[in-house]
C-alpha positions in Angstrom: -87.3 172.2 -67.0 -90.3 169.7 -66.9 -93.7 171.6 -66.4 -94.4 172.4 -62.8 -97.6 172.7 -60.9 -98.5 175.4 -58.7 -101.1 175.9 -55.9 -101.8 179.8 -55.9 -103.5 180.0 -52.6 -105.6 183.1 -52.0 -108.6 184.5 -49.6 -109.7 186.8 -52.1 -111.1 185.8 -55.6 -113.5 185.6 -57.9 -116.8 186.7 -57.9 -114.6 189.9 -55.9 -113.3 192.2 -58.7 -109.9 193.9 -57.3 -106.4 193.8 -58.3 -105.7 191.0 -56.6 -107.4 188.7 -58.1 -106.7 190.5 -61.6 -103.1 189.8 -60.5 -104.1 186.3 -59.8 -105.5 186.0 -63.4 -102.6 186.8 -65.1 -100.0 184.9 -63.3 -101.8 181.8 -63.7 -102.1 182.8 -67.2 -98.7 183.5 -68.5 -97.7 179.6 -66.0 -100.1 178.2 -68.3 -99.3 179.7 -71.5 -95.7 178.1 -70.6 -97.5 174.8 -70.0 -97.6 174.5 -66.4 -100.9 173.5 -64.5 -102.3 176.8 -62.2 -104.7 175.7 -59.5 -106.1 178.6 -57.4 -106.9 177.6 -54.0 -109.4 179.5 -52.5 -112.6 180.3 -50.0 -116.2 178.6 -51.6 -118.3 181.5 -52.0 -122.3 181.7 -51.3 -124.4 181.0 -54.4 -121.0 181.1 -56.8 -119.9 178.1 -58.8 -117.4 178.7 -61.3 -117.3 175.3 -62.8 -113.8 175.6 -63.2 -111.6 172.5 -62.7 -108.3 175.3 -62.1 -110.3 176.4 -59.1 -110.6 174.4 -55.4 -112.7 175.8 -53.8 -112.5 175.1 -49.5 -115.1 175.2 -47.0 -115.5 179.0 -45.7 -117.1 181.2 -43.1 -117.9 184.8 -43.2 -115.9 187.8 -41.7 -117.6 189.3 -38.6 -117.5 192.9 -40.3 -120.0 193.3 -43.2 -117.7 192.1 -46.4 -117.9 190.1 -49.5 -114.5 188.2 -48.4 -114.3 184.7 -46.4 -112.3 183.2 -44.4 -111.7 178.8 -45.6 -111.7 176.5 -42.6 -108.1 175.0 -42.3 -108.4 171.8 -44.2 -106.3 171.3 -46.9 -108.9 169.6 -50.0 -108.0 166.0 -51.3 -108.5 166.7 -54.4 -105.6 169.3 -54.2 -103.4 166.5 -55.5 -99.0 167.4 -55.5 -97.6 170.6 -56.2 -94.3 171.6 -57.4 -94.5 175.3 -55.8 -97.0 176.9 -53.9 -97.3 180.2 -54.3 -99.3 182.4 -51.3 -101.4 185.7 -52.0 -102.7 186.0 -48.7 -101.1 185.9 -45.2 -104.4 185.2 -43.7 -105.4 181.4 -43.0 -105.5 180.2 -46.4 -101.7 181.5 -46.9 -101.1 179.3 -43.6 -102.9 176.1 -45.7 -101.0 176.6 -48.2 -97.9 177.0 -45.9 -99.0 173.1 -44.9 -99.3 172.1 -48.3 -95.7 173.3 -49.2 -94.1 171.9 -45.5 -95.8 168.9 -46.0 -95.1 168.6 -49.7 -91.5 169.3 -49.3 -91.8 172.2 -52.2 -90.8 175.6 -51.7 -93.1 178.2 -50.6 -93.5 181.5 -52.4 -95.6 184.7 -51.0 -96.8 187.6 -52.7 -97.3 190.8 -50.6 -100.3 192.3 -52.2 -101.3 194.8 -49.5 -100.1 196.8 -47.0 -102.2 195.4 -43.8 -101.8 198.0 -41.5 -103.9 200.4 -44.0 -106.6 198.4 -43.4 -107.2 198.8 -39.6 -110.4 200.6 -40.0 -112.0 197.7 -41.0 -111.7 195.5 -37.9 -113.8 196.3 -34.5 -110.3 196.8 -32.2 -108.6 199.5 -31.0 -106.3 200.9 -34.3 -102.9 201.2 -32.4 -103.5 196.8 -31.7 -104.7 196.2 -35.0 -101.8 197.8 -36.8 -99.2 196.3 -34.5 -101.0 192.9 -34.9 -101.2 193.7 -38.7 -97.5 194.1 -38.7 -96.7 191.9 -36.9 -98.5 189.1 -39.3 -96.8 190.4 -42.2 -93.5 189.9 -41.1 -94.3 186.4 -39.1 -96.0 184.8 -42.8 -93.2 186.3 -44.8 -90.4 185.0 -42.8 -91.6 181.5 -42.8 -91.8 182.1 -46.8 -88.9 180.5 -48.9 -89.1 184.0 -51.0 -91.3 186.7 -50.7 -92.9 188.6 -54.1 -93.3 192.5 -54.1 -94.6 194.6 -57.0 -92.3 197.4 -56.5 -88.9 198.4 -54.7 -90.7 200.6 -52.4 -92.4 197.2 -51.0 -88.7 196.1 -50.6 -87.5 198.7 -48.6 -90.9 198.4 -46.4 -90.5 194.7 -46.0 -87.0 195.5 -44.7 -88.0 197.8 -42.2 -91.0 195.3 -40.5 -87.9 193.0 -40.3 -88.1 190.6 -43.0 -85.2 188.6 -43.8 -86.3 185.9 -46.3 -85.4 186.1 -49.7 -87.0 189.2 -51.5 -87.7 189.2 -55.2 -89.0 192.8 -57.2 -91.6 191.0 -59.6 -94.9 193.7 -60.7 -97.7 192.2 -61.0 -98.4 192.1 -64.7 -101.4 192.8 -67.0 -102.4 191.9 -71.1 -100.9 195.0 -72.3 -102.1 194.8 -75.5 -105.8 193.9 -74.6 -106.0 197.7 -72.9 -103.6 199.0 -75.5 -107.1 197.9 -77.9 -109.3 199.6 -76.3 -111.5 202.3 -78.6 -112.7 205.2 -77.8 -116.9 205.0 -77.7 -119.8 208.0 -77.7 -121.7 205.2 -76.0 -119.5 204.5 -73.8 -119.2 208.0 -72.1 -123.1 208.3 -72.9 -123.7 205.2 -70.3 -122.1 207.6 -67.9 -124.1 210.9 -68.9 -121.6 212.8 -70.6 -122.0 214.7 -73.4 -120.1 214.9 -76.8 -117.3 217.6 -75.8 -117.3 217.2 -72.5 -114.2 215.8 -70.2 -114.1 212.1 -67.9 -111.9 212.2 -65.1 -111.5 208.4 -64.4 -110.8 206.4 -61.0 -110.9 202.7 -61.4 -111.0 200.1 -58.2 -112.2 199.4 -54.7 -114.3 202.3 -53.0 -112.7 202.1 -49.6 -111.6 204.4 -47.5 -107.6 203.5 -47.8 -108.1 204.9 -51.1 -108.1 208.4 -50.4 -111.0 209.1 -52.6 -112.3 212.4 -50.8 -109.4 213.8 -52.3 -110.1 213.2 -55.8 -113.4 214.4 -55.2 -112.1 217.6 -53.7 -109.5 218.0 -56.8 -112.4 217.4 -59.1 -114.2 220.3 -57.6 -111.2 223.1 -57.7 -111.2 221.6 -61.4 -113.4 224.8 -61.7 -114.3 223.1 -65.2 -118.0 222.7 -65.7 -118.3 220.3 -69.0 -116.4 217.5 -66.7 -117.1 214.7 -65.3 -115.6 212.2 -62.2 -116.5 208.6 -63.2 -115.8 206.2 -60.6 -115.7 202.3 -61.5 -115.6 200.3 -58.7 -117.6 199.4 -55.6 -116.7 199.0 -51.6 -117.7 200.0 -48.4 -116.9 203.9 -48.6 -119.4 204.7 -51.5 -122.1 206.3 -49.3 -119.5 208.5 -47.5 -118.0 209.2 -51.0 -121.6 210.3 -52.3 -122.3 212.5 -49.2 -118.6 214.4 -49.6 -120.0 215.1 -53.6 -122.9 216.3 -52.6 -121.0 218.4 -50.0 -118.6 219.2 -52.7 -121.3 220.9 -54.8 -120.5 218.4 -57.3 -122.8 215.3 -56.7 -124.1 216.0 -60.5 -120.8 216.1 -62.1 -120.1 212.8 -60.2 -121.0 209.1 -61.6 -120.5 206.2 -59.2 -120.7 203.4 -62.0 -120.3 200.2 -59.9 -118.5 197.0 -60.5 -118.4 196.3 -64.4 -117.3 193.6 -66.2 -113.4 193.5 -66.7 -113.3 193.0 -70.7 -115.4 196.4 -70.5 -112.4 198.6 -69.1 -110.1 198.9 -71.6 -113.0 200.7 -73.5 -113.8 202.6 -70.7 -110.1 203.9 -70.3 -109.6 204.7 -73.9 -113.6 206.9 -73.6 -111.6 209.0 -70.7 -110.0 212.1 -70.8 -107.6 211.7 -67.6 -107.1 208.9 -65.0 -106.7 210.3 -61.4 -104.8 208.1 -58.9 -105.3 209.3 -54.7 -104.2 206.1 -53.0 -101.4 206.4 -50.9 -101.1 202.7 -49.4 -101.7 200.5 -52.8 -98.5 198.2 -53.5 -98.2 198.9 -56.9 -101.6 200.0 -58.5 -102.3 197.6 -61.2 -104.7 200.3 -62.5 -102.2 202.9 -62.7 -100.6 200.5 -65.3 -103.9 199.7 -67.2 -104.3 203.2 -67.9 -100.6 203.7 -69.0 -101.3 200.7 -71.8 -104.3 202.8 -72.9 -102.4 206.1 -73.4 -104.2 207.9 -70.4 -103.1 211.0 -69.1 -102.2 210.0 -65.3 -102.7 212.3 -62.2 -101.1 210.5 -59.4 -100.7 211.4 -55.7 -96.5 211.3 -55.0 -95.4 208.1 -53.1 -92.9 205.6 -53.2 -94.2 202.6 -55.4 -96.6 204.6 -57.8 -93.2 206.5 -58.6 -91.6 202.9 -58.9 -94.6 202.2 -61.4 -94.9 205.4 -63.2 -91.0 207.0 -63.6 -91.6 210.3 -65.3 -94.9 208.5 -67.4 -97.8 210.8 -65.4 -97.7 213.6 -63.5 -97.0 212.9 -60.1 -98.3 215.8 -57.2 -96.7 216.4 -54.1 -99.5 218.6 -52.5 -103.1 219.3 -52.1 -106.4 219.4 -53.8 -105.6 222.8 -55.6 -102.2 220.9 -56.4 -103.8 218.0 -58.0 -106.1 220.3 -60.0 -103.9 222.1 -61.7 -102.2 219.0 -62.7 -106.0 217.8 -64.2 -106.0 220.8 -66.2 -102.7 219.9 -67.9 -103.6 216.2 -68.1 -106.8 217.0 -69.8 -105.3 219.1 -72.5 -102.6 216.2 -73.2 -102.9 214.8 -76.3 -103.2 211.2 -76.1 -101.6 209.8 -78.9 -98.3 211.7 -78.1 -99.3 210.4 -74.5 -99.8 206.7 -76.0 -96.8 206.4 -77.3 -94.2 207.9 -74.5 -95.6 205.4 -72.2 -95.3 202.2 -74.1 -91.3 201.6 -72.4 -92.9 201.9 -69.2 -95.7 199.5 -70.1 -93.5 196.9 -71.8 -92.2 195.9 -68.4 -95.7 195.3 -66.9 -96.8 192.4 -69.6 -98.3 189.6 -68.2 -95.5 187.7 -70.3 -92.7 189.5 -68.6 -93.7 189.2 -65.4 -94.4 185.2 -66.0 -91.0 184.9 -67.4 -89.6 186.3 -64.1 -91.7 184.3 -61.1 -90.6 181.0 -63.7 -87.1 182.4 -63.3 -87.7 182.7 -59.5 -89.5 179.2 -59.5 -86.3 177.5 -61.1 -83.8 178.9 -58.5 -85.4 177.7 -55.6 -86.4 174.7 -56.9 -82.4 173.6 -57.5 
């Protein structure tokens, strides 16, 4: 098959860390590695130039909510040039350019469903009952007009289903570099930067600080932990962090807490191999790409029970079907794993979350619809 080249159109990318974008990343990684062209289409972003020529950026305007994301005016760029796929990651209005671009192009049109919309109603100034039904109602409109539709797990399937979608569903996770986390060292520096001592414990959350993410209960766990020489370390940034600081402080453990902030990706794999335990809350991710970047680095996983992070995990981590006191006692198991033994029982689960794997199978999904 002669090299192809795709438009992955998107709302959200860089400077915004998340695991979208990291998704992003590594699908236009493993296309290239195969010797296609990858051009992310996407919103310009205020004082941000990438100087990338892979990157088009179009003409934006903000959200009316305070947010780091855009919205791009509808105008497909010249310079986009022709496309052999295009290949959504947002149903918003830049998933509807690049719906253009493919309908006027005469080339399929692939969408991934990253997130779950109607978990975000919080966010927008309307009555939650409208948003969510507007929310769903989106979701099933954008992926019906898709040629195929892209979901990390089978749980996303089944939901898909039920919102009445009836294009053509592929089961494709979003893939990472394995081997990159699989590197990662442990480092006294590391867990120094985040005030914690020689013998003491990290309980690790990586990713957006939003309320979706259930993070009041991993704070609440933490406490019941009832161990005093551990420490919550939270890497990530978002809208909730306040809130998330006040329930510590509440909590009685605001000084056994460490909000870290946004850090450079090529730090984490360090960061997850300087842990002790990775502690998961979220019940409305799609997959949890972070669940799988602490599987590559042997992690002990506490995870809250739901449909896809069992797709992700299997029987990898210790998935809780309860409460706070639930989840703690779970940490106190997790914490005493040993994490070589840990390493090493996790790497079949990994192996099918390689960036390579998971290019191998949206080319696969690229060839059938383009005969």
């Amino acid at each position: 098959m002669k090299s192809l080249r795709v438009g992955l159109f998107s709302e959200c990318y860089r400077p915004i860390q998340n695991g979208i974008v990291a998704s992003i990343d590594s699908l236009a990684h493993a296309l290239r590695a195969r010797g296609n062209a990858a051009i992310v289409v996407t919103p310009q972003m205020p004082n941000y130039d990438d100087n990338d020529r892979d990157v088009v950026r179009v003409r934006s305007f903000p959200l009316p909510t305070p947010t780091a994301y855009r919205l791009t005016l509808p105008l497909l760029p010249r310079k986009l040039g022709t496309l052999s796929i295009v290949h959504t990651h947002s149903p918003f209005i830049t998933g509807w350019l690049g719906r253009h671009a493919a309908r006027r192009a005469g080339v399929p049109l692939v969408f991934t469903y990253h997130t779950q919309l109607d978990a975000y109603a919080h966010y927008v100034p309307f009555e939650a009952r409208a948003t969510r039904s507007a929310a769903t109602h989106l979701t099933r409109a954008y992926a019906n007009a898709a040629d195929a539709v892209v979901v990390p797990t089978a749980a996303m399937e089944r939901r898909l289903r039920q919102l009445g979608v009836r294009s053509r569903i592929a089961v494709v996770p979003s893939g990472i570099d394995v081997a990159a986390f699989a590197r990662g060292t442990r480092s006294t520096d590391v867990r120094a930067s985040f005030g914690v001592a020689r013998d003491d414990k990290i309980v690790l959350y990586v990713g957006r600080l939003g309320r979706e993410k259930n993070l009041e209960l991993a704070i609440e766990a933490f406490a019941r932990l009832g161990e005093t020489r551990a420490r919550f370390v939270a890497i990530g940034d978002g809208p909730h962090r306040a809130a998330l600081e006040r329930f510590a402080a509440r909590a009685g453990v605001a000084e056994r807490v460490t909000f870290a902030g946004e850090l450079p990706r090529e730090r984490l794999p360090d960061i997850y191999a300087s842990a002790d335990a990775f502690l998961f809350t979220s019940r409305t991710d799609t997959q949890g790409l972070v669940l799988v970047e602490a599987l590559a680095a042997g992690l002990p996983i506490v995870a809250v029970d739901t449909p896809q992070t069992r797709d992700v995990l299997a029987d990898a981590a210790r998935i809780v079907r309860g409460d706070a006191a639930d989840l703690a006692a779970s940490l106190r198991e997790a914490l005493a794993a040993p994490r070589a033994r840990n390493a090493t029982e996790n790497a079949s689960v990994v192996a099918r979350y390689d960036r390579a794997t998971s290019g191998d199978r949206i080319m696969e999904l690229y060839e059938t619809l383009l005969r």
